[in-house]
Backbone as a printed PyTorch tensor [residue, N CA C, xyz], in Angstrom:
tensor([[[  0.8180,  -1.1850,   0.0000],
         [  0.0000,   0.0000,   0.0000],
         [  0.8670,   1.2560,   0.0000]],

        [[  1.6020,   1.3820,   0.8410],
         [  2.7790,   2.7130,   1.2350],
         [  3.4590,   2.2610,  -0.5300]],

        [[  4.1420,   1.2800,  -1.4560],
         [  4.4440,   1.4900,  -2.2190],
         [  3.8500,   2.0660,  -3.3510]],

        [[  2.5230,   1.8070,  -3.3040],
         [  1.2980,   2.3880,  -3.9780],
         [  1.2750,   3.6660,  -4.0330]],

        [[  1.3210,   3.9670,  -2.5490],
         [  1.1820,   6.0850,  -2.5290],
         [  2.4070,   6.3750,  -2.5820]],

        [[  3.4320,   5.8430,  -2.5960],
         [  5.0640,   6.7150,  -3.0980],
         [  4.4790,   6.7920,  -4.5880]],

        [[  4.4410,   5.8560,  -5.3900],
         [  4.6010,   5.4800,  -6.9070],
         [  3.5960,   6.8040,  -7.5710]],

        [[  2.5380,   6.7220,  -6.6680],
         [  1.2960,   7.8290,  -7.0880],
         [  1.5870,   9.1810,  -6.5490]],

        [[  2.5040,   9.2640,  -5.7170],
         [  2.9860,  10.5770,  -4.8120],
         [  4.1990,  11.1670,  -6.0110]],

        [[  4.8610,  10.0720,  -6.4840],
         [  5.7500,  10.4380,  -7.2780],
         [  5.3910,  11.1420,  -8.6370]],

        [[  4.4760,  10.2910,  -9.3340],
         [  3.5270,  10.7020, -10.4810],
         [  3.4410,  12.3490, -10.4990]],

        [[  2.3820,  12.0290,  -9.3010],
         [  2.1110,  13.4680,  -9.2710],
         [  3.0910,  14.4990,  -9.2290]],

        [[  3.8540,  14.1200,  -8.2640],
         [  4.9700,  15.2530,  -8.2970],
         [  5.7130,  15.2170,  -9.4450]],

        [[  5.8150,  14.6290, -10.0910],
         [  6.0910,  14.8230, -11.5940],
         [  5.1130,  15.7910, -12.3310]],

        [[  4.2160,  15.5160, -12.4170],
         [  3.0800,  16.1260, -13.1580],
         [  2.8390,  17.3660, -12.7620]],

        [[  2.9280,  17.7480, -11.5620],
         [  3.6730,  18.9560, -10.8360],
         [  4.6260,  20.0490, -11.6920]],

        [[  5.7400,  19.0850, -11.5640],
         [  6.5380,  20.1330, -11.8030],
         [  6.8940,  20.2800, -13.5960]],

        [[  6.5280,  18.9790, -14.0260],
         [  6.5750,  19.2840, -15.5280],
         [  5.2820,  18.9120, -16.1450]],

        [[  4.1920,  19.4070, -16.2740],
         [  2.9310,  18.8900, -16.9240],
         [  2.7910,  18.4930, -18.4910]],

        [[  3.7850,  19.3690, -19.1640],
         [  3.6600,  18.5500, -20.6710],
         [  4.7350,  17.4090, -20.9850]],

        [[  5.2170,  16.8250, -19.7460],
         [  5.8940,  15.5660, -20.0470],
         [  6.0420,  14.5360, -19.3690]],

        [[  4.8100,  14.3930, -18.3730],
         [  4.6530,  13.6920, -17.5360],
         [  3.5540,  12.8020, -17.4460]],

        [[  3.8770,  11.6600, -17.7040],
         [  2.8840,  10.5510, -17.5690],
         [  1.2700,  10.8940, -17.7760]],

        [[  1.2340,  11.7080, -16.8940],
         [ -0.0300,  12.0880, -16.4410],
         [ -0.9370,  13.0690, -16.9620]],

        [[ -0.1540,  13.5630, -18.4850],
         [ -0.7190,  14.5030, -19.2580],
         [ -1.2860,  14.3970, -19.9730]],

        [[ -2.1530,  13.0560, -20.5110],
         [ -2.6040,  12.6840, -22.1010],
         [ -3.7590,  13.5630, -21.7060]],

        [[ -4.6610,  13.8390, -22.8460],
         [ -5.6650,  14.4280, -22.8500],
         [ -6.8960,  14.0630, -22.1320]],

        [[ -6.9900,  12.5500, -22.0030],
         [ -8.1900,  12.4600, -21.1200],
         [ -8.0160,  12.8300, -19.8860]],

        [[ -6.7440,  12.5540, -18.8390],
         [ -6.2750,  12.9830, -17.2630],
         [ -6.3230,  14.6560, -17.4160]],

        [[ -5.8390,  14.9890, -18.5280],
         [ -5.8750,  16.6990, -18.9110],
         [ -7.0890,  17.2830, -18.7520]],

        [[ -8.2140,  16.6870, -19.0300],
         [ -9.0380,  17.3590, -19.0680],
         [-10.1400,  17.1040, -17.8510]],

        [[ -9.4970,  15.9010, -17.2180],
         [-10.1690,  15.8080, -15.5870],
         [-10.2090,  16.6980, -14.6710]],

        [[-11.4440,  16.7730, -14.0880],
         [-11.5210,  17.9620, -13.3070],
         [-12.3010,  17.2650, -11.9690]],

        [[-11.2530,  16.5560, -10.9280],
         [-11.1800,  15.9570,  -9.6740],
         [-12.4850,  16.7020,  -8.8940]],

        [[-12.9790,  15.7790,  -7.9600],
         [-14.2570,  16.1160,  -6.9480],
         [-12.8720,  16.4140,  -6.0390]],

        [[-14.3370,  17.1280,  -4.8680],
         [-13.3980,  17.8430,  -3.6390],
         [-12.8620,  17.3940,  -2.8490]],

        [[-12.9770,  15.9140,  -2.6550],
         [-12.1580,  14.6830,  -1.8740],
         [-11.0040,  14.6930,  -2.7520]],

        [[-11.0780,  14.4640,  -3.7630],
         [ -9.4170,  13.9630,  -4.4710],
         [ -8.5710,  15.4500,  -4.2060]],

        [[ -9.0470,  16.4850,  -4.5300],
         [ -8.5640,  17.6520,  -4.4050],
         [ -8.0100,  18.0950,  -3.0460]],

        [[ -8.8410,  17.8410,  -2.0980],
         [ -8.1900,  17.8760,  -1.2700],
         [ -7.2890,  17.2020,  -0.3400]],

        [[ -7.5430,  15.4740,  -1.0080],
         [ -6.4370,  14.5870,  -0.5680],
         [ -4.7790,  14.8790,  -1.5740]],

        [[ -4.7960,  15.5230,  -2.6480],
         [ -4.1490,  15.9800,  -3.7120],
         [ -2.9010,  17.4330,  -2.3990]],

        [[ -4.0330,  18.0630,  -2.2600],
         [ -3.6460,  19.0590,  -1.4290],
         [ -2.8650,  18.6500,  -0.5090]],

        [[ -3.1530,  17.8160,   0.6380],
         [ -2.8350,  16.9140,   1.3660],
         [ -1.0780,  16.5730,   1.3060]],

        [[ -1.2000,  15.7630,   0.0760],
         [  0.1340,  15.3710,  -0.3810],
         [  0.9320,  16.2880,  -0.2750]],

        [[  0.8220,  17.4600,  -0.8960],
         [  1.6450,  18.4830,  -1.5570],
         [  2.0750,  19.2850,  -0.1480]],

        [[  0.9320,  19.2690,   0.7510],
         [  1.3190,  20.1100,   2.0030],
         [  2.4330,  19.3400,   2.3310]],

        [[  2.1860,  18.1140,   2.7000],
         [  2.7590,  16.7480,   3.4250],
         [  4.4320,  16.7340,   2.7820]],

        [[  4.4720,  16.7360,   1.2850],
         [  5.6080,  16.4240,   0.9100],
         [  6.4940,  18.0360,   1.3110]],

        [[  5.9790,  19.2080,   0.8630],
         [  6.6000,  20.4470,   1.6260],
         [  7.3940,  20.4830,   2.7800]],

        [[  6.2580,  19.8860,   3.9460],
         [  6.6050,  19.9910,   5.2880],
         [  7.8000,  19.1850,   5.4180]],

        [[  7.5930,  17.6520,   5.1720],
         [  8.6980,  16.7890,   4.5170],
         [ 10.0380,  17.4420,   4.0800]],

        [[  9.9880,  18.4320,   3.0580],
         [ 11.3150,  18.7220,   2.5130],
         [ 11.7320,  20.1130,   3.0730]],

        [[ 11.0760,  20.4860,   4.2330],
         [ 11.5480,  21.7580,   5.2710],
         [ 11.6740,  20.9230,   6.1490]],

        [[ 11.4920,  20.0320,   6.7320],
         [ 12.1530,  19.5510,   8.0390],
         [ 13.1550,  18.6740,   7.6420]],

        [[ 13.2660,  17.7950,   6.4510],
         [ 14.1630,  16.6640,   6.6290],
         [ 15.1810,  16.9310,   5.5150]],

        [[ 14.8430,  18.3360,   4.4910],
         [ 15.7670,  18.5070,   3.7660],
         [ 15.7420,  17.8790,   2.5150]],

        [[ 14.8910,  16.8320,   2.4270],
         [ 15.1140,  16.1810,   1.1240],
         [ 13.7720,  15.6880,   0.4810]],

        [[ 13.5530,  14.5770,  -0.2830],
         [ 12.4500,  14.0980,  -0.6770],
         [ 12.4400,  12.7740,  -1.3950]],

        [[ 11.9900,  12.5110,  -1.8180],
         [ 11.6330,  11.4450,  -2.1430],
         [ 11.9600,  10.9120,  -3.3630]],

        [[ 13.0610,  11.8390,  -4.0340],
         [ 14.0610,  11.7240,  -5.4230],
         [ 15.2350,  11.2960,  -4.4120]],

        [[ 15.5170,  11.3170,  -3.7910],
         [ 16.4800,  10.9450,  -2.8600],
         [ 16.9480,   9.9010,  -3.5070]],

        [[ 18.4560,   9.8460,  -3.0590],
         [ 19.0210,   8.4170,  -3.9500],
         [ 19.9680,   7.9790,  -3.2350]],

        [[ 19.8970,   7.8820,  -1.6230],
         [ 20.6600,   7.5800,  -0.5600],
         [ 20.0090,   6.3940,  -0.0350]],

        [[ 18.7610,   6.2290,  -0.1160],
         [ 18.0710,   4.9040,   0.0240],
         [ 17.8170,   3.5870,  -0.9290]],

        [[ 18.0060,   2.3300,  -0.3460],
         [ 18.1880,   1.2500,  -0.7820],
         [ 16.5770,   1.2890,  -0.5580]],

        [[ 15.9240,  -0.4230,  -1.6280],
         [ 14.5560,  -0.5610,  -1.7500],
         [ 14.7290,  -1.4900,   0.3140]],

        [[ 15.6340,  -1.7580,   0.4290],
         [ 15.6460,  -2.2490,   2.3040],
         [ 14.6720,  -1.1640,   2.7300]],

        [[ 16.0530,  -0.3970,   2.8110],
         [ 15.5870,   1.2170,   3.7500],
         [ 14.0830,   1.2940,   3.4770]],

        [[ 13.7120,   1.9860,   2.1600],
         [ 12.2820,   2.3800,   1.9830],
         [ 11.2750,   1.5950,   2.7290]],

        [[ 11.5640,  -0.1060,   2.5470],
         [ 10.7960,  -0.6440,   3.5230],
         [ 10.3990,  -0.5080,   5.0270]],

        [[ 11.7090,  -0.4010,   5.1800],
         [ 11.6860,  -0.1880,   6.3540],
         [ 10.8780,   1.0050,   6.9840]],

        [[ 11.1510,   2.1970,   6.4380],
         [ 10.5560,   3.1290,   6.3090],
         [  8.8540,   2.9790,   5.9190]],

        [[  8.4030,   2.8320,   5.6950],
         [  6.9960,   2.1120,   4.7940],
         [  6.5610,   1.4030,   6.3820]],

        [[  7.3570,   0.3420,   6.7950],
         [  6.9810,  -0.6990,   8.5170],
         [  6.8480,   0.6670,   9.5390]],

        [[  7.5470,   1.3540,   9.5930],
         [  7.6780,   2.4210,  10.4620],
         [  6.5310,   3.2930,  10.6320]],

        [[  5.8220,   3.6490,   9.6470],
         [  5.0320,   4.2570,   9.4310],
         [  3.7840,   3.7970,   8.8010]],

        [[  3.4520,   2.5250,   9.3070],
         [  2.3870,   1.8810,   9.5470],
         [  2.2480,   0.6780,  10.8920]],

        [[  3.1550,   1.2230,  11.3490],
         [  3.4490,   0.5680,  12.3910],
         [  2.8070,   2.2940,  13.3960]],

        [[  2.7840,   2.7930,  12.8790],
         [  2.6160,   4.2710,  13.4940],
         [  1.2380,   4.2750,  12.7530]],

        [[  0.6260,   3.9370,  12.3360],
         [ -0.8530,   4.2130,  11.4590],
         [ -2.1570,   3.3030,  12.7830]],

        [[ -1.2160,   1.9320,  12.5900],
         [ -1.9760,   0.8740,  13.4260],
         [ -1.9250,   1.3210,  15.0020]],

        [[ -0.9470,   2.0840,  15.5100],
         [ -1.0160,   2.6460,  16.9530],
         [ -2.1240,   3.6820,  17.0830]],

        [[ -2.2490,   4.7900,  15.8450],
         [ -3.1680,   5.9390,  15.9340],
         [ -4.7760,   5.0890,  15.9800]],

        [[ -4.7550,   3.7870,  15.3580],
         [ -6.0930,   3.3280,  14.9640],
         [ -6.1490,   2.7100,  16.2190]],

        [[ -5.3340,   2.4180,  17.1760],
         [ -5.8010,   1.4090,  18.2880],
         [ -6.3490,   2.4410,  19.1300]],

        [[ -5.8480,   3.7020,  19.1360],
         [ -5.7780,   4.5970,  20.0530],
         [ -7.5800,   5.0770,  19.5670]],

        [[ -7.8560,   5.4070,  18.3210],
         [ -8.6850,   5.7670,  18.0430],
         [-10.3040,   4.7580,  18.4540]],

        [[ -9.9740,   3.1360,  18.1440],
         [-10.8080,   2.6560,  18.5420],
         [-10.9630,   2.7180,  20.3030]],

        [[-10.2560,   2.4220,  21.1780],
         [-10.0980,   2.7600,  22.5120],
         [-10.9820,   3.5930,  22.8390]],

        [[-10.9660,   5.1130,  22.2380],
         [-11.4580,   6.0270,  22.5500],
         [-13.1220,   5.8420,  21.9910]],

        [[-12.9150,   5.3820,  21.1750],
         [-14.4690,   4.9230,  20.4620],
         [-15.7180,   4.0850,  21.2770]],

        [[-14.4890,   3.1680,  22.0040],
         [-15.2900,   1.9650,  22.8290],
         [-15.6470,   2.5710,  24.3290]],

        [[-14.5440,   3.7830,  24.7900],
         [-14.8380,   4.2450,  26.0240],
         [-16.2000,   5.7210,  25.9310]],

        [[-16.3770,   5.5580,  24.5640],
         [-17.7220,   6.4790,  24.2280],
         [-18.9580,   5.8130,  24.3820]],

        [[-18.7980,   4.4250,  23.9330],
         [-19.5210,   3.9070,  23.8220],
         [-20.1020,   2.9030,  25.1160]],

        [[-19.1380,   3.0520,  25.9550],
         [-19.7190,   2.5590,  27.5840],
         [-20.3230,   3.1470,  27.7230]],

        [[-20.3340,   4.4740,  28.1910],
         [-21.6910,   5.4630,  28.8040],
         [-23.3600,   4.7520,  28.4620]],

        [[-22.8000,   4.9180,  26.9410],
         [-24.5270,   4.3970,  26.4060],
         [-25.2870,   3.3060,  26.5730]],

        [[-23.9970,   2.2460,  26.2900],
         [-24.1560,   1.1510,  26.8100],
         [-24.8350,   0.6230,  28.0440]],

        [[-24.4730,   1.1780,  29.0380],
         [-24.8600,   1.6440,  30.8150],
         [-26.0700,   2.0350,  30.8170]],

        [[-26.5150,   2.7050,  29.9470],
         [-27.7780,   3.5680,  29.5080],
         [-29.1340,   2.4850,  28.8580]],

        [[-28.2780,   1.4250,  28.0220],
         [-29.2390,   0.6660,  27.5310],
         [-29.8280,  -0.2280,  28.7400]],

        [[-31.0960,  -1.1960,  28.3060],
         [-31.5710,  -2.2000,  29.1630],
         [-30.4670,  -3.0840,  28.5130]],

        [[-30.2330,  -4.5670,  29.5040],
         [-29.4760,  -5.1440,  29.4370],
         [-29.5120,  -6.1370,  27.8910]],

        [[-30.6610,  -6.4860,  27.4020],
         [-31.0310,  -7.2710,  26.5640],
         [-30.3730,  -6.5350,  25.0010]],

        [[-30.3130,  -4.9570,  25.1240],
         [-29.9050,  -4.3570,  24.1890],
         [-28.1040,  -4.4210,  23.7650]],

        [[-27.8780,  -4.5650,  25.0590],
         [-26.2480,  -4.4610,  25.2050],
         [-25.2160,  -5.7240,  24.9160]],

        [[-25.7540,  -6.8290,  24.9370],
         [-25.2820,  -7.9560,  24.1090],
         [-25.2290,  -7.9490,  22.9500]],

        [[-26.1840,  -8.1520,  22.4020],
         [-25.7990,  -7.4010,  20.4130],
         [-24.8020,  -6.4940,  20.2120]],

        [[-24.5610,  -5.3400,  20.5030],
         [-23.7600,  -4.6120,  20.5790],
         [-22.4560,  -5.0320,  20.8880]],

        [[-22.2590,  -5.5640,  22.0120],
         [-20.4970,  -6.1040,  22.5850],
         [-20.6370,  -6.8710,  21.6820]],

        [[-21.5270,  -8.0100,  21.0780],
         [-20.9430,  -9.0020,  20.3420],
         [-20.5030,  -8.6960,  18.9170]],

        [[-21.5170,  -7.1630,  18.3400],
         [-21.3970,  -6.8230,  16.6430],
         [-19.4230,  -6.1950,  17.0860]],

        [[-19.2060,  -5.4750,  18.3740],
         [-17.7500,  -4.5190,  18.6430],
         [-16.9510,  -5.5650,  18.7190]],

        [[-17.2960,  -7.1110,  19.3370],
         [-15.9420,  -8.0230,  18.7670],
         [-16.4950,  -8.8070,  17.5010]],

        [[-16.3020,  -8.6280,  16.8780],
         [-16.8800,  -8.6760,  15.2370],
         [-16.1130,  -8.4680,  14.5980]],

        [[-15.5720,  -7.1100,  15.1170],
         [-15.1040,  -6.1130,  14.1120],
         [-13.9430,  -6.5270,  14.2000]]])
């Protein structure tokens, strides 16, 4: 997946900086005109790769990294994705006690059983 959004991170930043010679210029992509999700996941990138090349100096043309490294890099930072999501469900499930507490008891079994489901 992380090799997926370099390859497409790269594209773009190609298409970026040279639009009449970049992959991404034939006339049908040319004449696409992205909804406000892609646009602003588009945006996203571009902030992301910026911030990226003011703090760390470099980017992602970089040619100091082996396909190891990148991996590694790639584990690192989904290894950091799956912590934000544990953290996020946690917080989800301790929302969801209150209500729980709130239901009659007959209601609250379905529920714990659909949350280990998931």
């Amino acid at each position: 997946m992380v090799i997926l959004l370099i390859i497409c991170f790269y594209l773009l930043h190609n298409y970026m900086n040279n639009p009449t010679t970049a992959p991404l210029s034939t006339p049908d992509v040319a004449a696409f005109q992205p909804d406000s999700i892609v646009r602003t996941v588009i945006e996203k990138f571009m902030d992301r790769a910026q911030f990226g090349k003011q703090k760390y100096g470099t980017d992602l043309d970089r040619q100091d990294l082996d396909v190891l490294d990148w991996v590694q890099h790639a584990q690192e930072e989904h290894m950091d994705a799956i912590l934000y999501l544990e953290k996020l469900k946690q917080t989800l499930l301790q929302q969801q006690q209150p209500l729980q507490q709130q239901q009659p008891l007959q209601q609250q079994q379905p529920l714990q059983q659909e949350m280990q489901n998931k």
